[in-house]
MIVO-402808 format. One line per field, with one value per residue (C-alpha): residue in one letter; chain; x, y, z. Coordinates in steps of 0.05 Angstrom, whole numbers, plus 5000, padded with zeros to 4 digits. Layout:
<rs>
resn	A ...;
chain	A ...;
c1	X ...;
c2	Y ...;
c3	Z ...;
</rs>
This chain:
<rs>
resn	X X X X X X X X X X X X X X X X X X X X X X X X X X X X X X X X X X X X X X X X X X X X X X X X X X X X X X X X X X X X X X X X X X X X X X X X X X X;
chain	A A A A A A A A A A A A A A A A A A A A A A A A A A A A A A A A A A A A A A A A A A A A A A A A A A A A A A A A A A A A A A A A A A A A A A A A A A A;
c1	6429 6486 6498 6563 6569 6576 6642 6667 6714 6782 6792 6735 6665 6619 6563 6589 6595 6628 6579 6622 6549 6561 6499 6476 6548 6587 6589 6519 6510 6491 6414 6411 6448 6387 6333 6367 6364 6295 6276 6314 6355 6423 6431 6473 6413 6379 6446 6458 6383 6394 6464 6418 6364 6427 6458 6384 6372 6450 6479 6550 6551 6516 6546 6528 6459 6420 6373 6334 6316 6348 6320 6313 6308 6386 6410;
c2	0869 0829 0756 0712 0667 0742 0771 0828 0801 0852 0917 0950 0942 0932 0896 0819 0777 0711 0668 0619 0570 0569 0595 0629 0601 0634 0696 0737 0801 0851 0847 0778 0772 0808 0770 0708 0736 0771 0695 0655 0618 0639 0575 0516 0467 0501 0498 0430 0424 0459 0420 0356 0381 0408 0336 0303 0355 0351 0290 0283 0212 0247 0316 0324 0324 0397 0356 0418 0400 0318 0260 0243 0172 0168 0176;
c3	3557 3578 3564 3600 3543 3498 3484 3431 3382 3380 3346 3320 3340 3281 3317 3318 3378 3391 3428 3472 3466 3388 3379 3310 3281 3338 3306 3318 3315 3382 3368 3359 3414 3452 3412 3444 3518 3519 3493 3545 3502 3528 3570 3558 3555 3491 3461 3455 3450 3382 3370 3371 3327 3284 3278 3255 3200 3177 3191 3197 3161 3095 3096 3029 3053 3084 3113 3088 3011 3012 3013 3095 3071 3052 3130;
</rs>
């Protein structure tokens, strides 16, 4: 599977990808990569769908916070 938003980062290929939609840190490897495709989640629109739900759970203002195990109350 191919993705246009997939390229291979120089040199040797160990697996890793760069993801031009910043997806899975930028850096994912080949078979999540395919996970993402098969799913329909290489598109634009889920990306800053997640870059939204990635900015609620860690807020910029409180980067102390991980929005994970924090009090939500402190945004």
């Amino acid at each position: 599977m191919t993705c246009p938003h997939q390229s291979q980062p120089p040199g040797k290929d160990t697996g890793r990808r760069i993801c031009a939609l910043d997806l899975y840190g930028g850096k994912p490897f080949v078979g999540t990569c395919n996970a993402c495709i098969a799913a329909g989640q290489n598109t634009p629109e889920h990306a800053a769908d997640m870059a939204v739900r990635y900015e609620r759970s860690h807020p910029s203002a409180h980067r102390g916070l991980s929005g994970c195990c924090d009090r939500a109350d402190l945004r």
